[in-house]
N, C-alpha and C positions, 0 to 999 in steps of 0.2 A: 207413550209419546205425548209430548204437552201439543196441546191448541195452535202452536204457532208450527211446530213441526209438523205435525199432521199436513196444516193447509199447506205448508212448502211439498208436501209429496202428493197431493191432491192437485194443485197448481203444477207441478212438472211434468205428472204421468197424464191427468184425465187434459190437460189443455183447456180449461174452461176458462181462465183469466184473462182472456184474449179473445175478439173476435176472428182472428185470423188461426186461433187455438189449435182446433181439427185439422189444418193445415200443415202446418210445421209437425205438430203429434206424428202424423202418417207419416210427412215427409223425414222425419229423424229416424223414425222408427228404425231403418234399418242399421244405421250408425250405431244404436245403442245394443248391439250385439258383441256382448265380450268374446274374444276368440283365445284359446286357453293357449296355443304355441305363440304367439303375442305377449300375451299376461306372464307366461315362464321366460321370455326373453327381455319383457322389462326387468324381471326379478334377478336377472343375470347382469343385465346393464345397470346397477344401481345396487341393491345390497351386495352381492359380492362384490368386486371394485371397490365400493366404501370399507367393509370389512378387511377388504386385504390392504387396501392403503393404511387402516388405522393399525393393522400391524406390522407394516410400514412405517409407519411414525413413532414407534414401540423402540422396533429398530434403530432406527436413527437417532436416537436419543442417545445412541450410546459411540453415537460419531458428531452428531451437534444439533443445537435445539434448531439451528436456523433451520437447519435441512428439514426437521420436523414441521416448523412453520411453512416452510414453500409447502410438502407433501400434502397439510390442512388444508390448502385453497383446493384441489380437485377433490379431497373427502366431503370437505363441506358440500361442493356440489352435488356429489352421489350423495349426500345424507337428503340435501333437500327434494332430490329426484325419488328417494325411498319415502318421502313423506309425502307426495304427490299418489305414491303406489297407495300408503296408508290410507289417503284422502279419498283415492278411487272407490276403494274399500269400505266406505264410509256411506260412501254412494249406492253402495251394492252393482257397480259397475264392471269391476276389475276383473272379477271370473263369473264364467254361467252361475256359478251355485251358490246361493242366496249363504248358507251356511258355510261353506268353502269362505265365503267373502269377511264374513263375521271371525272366524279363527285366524286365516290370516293378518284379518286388521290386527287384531288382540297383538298377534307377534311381531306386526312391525311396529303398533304403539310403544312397543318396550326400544325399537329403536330411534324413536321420535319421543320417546318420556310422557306420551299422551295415552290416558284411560279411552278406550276406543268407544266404550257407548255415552260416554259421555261428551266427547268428542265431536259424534256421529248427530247427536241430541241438537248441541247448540249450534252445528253447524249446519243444522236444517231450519232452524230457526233464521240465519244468516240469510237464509235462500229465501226464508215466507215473507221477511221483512226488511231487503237490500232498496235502498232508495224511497220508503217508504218514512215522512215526516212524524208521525203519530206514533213509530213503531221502531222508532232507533232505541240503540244499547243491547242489542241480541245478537254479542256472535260477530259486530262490529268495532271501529273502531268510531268511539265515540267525538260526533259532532255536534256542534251548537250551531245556532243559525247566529248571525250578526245581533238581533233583541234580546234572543237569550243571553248572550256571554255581556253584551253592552250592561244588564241590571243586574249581576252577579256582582256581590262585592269584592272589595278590591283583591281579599285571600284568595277568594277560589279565581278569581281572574289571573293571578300568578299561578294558580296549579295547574289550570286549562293551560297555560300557555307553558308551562314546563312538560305535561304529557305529551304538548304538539312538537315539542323541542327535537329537532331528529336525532340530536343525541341522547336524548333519554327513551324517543319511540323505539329508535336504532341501535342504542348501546345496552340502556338496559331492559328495555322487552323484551329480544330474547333470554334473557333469566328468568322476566317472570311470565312469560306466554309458554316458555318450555319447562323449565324448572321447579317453580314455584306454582302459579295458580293451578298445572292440574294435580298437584298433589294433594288442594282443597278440596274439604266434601263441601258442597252449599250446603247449608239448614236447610233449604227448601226441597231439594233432590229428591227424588223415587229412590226406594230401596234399592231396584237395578243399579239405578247409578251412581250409587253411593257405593255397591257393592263391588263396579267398574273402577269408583276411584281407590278405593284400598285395594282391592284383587293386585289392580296395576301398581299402586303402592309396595304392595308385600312381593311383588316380582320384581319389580326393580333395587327394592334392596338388598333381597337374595342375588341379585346377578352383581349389582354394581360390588356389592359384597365381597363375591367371590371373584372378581378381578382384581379389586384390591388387592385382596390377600395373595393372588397368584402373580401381580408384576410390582405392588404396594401405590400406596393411595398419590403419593405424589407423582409417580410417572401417569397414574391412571390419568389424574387432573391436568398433565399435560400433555396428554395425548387428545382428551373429550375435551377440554373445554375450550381453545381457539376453537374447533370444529365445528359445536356445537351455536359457540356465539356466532362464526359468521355465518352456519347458516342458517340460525334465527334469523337473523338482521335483513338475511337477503329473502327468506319466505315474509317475514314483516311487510319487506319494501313489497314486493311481488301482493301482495293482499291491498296494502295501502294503494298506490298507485291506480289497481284496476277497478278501486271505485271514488277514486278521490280525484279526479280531476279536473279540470276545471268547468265543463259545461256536463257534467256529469246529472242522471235523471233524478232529480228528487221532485216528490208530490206529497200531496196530505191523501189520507187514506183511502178519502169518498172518490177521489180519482186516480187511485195508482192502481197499476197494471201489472200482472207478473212478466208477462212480455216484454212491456215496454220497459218495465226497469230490467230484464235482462241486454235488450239490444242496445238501449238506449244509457244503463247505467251502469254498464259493466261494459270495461275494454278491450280492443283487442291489441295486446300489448305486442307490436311486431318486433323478438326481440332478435339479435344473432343470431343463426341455425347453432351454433354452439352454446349458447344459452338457454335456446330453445330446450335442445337437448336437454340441460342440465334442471330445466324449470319442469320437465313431461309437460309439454304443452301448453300451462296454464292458463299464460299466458290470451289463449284464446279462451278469455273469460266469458266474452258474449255468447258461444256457443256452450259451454259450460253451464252456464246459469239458464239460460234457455231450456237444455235438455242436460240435467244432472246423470242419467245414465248411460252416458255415453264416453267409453273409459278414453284415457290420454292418447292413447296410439290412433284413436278416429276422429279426434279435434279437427284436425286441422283439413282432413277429405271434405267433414261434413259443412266446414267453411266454403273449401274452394269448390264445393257444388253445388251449393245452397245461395239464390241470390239473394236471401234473404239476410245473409250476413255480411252481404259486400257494401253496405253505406250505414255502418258503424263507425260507431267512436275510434280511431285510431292510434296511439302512439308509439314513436320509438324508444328505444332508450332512453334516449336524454330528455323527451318529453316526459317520460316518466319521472327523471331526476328534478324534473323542473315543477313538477305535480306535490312537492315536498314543501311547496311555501304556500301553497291553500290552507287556511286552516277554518274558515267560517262559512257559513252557508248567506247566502244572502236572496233572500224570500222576494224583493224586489228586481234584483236585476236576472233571478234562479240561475244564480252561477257560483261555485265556492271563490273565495277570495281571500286574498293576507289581511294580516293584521291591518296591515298600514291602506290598503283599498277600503277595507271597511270604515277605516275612522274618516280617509277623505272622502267617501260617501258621506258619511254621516254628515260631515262641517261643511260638504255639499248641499245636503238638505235643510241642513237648518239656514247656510244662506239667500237658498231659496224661498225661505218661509219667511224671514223677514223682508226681504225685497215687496213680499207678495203683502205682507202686514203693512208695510210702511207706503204701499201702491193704495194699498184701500183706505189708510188715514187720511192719503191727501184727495182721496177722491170721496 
């Protein structure tokens, strides 16, 4: 486990990042007990469902594709409610048993396209360093404060602003956050997790393989891949959203907090009970990032128990849809902002610097 993970499981479990740490540690504690008729009823509400709708959509292809595309919009949901299971798993949340958690991750990685230790890696990283200035590009989605991107020239100022594009975070992310990057080994990886990314490599082309051949490769692509894109796009949004919004917590390193960038930089997305449903809770990110071992089904108790999570960050839905035109950090006023607020800051500033230049010539 690298340095950055590590402290993300040191910071979750021991509670030292915080002086209120000991506090919330005890008081979670109970929360973070997996309960295994639970765990087998999320696994019931979510892969199966997806597995039986996708053949479902198998079906219906041989009556019409529409019908196939309406059946995609509820797979997709169970797909992303299975990678929430994967997620938990990740955590070592989902069941009692440490090893139990580890095999089943591996097995729903193959239904999310994700090598699970590798996975599991960067996305403890995500946790050691969420809101932290000094310690962005881990696991995130990569931000620039308003100075950085302003001396970037003009190329990479068009690239930054086509990654923020929602139709390229939206449309083609999920390709390459599902499809594409974890099929990469980094150079730099541990052999673990190199071994993670081919292991899960050499499974998934034995499987997708052998459905080819059993229904052929074009029904296969039209059964996975609406499904899969939208719900990438909608796990995307769900990630973006719960720390991208607008008075969201970022610090430089000498003052950040694992606390406080959980309460304070992670949301609670209040979305539809149907939604909810279909998100496993994530949604309540503040309690999540707070206490990572604490599986989806006791989200939302250890919310409405805990007063300690009733004067968080909130949004609805559409606040979240509206968290999509942030795209810069701005170190002056510490709030993210658009494009177009940054640069009237900026011609904000600079009017005020000559008013104040031209006050001192005449005086």
């Amino acid at each position: 486990m690298s340095q950055a993970a590590a402290s993300a499981t040191r910071a979750a479990n021991a509670g030292t990042a915080h002086p209120a740490g000991a506090y919330w540690r005890d008081t979670l504690a109970p929360y973070a007990r997996p309960h295994l008729g639970r765990s087998l009823l999320d696994l019931l509400t979510s892969v199966v469902p997806y597995l039986a709708l996708s053949v479902a959509m198998y079906e219906a292809l041989h009556v019409s594709y529409l019908l196939a595309l309406l059946i995609a919009v509820p797979a997709a949901g169970f797909l992303v409610r299975t990678f929430i299971l994967f997620h938990d798993c990740t955590h070592g949340s989902f069941l009692p048993s440490k090893r139990a958690n580890i095999w089943l991750g591996r097995v729903l990685g193959l239904f999310v396209y994700s090598p699970f230790l590798r996975w599991r890696h960067d996305h403890a990283i995500h946790h050691a360093t969420s809101g932290d200035l000094d310690r962005r590009g881990g696991g995130d989605v990569r931000t620039l404060t308003v100075s950085e991107y302003m001396e970037l020239p003009p190329r990479s100022k068009l690239a930054y602003r086509l990654f923020r594009h929602p139709l390229i975070m939206f449309g083609v992310g999920p390709i390459v956050a599902l499809v594409v990057g974890p099929r990469i080994v980094p150079r730099t990886a541990r052999p673990r997790l190199r071994r993670s990314v081919i292991g899960t490599n050499i499974a998934l082309a034995l499987l997708v393989g052998a459905l080819c051949w059993a229904i052929g490769w074009e029904d296969y692509l039209l059964v996975q891949a609406p499904t899969v894109l939208m719900a990438g796009s909608a796990g995307i949004w769900l990630f973006y959203v719960q720390h991208q919004f607008e008075d969201a917590y970022w610090e430089s390193a000498e003052g950040w907090s694992y606390a406080d960038a959980a309460l304070r930089g992670s949301s609670y997305l209040k979305l539809p009970k149907v939604l909810q449903f279909f998100s496993g809770n994530i949604g309540l990110h503040h309690v999540h990032h707070l206490s990572s071992r604490i599986p989806n089904y006791n989200l939302q108790r250890a919310h409405d128990e805990n007063p300690i999570f009733h004067d968080v960050p909130t949004l609805t839905f559409m606040d979240g849809m509206r968290c999509v035109r942030f795209k810069l950090y701005d170190e002056d006023s510490r709030r993210l902002v658009t494009f177009g607020q940054a640069r009237d800051g900026l011609a904000a500033a600079g009017a005020k610097g000559e008013r104040h230049s031209a006050g001192s010539a005449a005086r």
